[in-house]
C-alpha positions as CSV (number, residue, x, y, z in Angstrom):
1,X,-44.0,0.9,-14.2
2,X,-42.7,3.3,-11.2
3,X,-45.0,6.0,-10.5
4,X,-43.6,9.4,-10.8
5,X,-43.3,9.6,-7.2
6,X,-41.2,6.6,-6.4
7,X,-39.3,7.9,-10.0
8,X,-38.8,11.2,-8.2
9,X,-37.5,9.7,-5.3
10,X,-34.9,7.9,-6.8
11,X,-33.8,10.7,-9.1
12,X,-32.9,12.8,-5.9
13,X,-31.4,9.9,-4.4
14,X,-29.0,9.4,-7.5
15,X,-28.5,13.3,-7.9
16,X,-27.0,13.1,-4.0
17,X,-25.1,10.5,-4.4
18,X,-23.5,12.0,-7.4
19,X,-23.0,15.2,-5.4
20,X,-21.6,13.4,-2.9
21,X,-19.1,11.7,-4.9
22,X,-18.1,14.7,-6.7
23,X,-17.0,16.6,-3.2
24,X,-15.6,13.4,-1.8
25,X,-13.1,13.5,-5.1
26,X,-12.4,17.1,-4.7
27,X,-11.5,17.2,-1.3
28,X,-9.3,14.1,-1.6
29,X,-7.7,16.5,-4.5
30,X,-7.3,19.5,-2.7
31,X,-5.7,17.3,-0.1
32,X,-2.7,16.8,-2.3
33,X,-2.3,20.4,-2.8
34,X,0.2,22.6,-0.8
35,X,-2.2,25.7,0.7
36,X,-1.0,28.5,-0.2
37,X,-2.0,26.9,-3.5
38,X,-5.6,26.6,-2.6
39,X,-6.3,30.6,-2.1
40,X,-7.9,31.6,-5.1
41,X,-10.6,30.4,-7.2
42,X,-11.5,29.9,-11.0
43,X,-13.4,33.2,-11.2
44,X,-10.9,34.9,-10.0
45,X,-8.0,34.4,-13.3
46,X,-10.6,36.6,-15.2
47,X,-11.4,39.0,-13.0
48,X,-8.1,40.9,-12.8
49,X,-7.3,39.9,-9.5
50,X,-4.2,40.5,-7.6
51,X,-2.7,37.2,-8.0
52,X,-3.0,37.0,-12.0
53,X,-3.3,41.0,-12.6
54,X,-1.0,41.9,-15.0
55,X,0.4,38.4,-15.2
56,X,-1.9,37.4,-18.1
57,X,-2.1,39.0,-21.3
58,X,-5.8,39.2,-23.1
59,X,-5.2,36.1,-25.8
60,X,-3.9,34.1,-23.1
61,X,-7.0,34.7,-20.6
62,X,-9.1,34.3,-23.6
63,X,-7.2,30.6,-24.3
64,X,-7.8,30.1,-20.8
65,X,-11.5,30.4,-21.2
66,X,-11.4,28.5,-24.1
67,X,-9.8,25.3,-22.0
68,X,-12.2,25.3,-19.9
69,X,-15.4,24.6,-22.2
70,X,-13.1,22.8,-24.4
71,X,-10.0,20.9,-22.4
72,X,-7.3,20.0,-24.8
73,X,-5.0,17.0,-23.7
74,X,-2.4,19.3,-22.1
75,X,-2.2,22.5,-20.6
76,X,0.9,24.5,-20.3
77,X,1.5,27.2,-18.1
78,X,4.7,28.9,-18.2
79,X,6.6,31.8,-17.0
80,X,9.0,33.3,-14.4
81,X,9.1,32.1,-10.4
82,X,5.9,33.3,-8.6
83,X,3.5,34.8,-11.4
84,X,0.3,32.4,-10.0
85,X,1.2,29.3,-12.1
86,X,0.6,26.9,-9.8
87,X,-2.0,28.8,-8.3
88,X,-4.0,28.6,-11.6
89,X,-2.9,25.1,-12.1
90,X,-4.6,24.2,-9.4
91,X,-7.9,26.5,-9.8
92,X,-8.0,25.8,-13.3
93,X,-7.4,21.0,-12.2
94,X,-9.8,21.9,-9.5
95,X,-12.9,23.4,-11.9
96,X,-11.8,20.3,-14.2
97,X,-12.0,17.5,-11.2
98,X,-16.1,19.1,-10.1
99,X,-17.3,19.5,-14.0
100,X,-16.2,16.3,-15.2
101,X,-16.6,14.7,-12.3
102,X,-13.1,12.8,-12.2
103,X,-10.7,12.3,-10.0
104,X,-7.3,14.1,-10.3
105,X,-3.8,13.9,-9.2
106,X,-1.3,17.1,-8.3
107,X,2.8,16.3,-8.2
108,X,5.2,17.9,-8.0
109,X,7.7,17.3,-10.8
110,X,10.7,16.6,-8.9
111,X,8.8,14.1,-6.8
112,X,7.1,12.3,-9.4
113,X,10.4,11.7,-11.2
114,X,12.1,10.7,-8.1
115,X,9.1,8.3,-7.9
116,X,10.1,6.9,-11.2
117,X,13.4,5.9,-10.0
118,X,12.5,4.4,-6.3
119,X,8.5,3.8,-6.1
120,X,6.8,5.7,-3.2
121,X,5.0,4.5,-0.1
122,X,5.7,0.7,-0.7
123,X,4.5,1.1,-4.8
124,X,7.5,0.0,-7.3
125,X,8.1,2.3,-9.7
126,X,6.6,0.6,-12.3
127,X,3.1,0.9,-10.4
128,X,3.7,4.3,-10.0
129,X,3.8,5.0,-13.7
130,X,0.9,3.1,-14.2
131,X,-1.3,5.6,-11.6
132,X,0.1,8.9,-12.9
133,X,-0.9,7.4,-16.4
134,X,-4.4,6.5,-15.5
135,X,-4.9,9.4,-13.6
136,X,-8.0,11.0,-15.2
137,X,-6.4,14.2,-14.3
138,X,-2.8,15.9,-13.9
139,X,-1.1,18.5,-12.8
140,X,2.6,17.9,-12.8
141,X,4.1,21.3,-11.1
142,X,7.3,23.2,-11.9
143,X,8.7,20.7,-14.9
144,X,12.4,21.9,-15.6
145,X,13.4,22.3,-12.2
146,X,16.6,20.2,-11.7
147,X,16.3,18.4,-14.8
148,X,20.3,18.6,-14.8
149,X,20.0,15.4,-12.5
150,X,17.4,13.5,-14.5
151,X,18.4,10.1,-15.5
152,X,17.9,8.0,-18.7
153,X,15.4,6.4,-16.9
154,X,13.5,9.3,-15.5
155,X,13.6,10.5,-19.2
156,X,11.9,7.3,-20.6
157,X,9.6,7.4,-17.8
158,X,8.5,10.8,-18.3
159,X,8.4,10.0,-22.4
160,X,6.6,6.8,-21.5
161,X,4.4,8.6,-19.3
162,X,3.3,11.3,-21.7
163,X,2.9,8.7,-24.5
164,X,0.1,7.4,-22.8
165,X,-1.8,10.1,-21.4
166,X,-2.0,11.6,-25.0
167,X,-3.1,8.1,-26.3
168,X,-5.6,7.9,-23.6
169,X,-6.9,11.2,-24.3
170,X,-6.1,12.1,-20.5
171,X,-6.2,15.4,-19.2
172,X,-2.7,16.3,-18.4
173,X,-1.7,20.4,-16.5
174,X,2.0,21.3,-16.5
175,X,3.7,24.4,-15.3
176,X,6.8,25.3,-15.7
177,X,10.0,28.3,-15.3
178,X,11.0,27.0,-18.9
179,X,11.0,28.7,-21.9
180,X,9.6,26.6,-24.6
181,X,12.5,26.7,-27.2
182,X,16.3,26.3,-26.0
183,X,18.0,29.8,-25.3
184,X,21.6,31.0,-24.4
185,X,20.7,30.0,-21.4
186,X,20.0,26.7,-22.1
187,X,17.6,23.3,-23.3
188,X,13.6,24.4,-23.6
189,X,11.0,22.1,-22.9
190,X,10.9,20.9,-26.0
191,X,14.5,19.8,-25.5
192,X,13.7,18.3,-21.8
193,X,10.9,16.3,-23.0
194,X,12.4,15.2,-26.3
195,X,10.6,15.6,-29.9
196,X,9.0,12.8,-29.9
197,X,7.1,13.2,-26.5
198,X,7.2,17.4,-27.4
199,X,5.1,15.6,-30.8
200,X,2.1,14.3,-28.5
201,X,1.8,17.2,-26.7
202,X,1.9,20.0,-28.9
203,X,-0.8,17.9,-30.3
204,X,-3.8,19.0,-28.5
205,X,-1.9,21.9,-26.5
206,X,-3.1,25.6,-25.2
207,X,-0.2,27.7,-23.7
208,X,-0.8,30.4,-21.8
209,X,2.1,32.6,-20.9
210,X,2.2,34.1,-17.4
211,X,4.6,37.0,-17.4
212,X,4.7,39.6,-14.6
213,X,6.2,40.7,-11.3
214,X,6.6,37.8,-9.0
215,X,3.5,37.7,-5.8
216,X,5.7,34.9,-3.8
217,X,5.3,35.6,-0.4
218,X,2.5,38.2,-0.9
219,X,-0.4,35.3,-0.5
């Protein structure tokens, strides 16, 4: 048997190299980031902070809270240009990647579907798919913007994609300028992503609304 020294020992020795890991895979997810992103912290959407002040109403801070003891497959975060979505997208992914202690992904929605179509940095398409489906977590930022252009093939790679993070049981984030339903002013999400993928997702879904005067360029 170890003695309880040597069994000492090599608990500290396994507790650093988990905390090691754990900041290696954070700061390789902050990396992917855009800064004026990176600000603000987790404490900070519950403490009526300047960024998310008036932007959030009291159920959806309280879903909010819920999430994080209790992630759901997706998180949606919608609401007009420059009420902190992204900024809490990316506090909220960030808390997610250092508790679980998984790695995580941040894409921008317009990049990852242009992905879809021609690969990126020497990765088909196909392979690309496969990472942003494996990806333990997901943020995919500002969903809806440009869909106009999307092709039948961005669609089924987006439907594909979503099939199998809600099969996996993956943890996916997704903000968005949408409204959920279609309006005068046009499709929804619901309409973007199809029923079928809209299906999985409102599955095991919070939404919190962010609704508020815009803070772009006030960070």
């Amino acid at each position: 048997m170890l003695s309880q020294t040597r069994q000492a020992r090599i608990a500290d020795q396994q507790a650093a190299a988990r905390s090691a890991y754990t900041l290696a895979i954070r700061e390789k997810f902050a990396a992917q980031v855009p800064r004026e992103y990176r600000a603000h912290g987790i404490s900070e959407l519950f403490e009526g902070t300047r960024d998310w002040g008036g932007t959030l109403s009291r159920d959806d801070a309280l879903a909010l809270a819920r999430y994080l003891k209790r992630p759901t497959r997706f998180l949606l975060l919608v609401g007009p240009t420059g009420t902190g979505k992204s900024t809490a997208a990316y506090a909220i992914s960030e808390h997610l990647v250092g508790t679980l202690e998984q790695p995580g992904r941040f894409v921008s929605a317009t990049a990852m579907l242009t992905s879809f179509s021609f690969g990126h940095e020497g990765r088909s398409a196909a392979d690309v798919l496969a990472d942003y489906s494996d990806a333990p977590i997901l943020v995919i930022d500002d969903l809806g913007s440009g869909n106009d252009g999307m092709s039948d093939h961005q669609k089924r790679s987006l439907w594909s994609l979503i099939d199998a993070r809600w099969a996996n049981g993956r943890h996916t984030i997704i903000t968005s300028n949408m409204s959920i339903k279609r309006t005068r002013d046009g499709d929804g999400l619901r309409e973007l992503l199809g029923e079928s993928a809209w299906d999985r997702v409102g599955d095991s879904l919070t939404l919190a609304t962010f609704d508020g005067r815009s803070f772009r360029g006030e960070r």
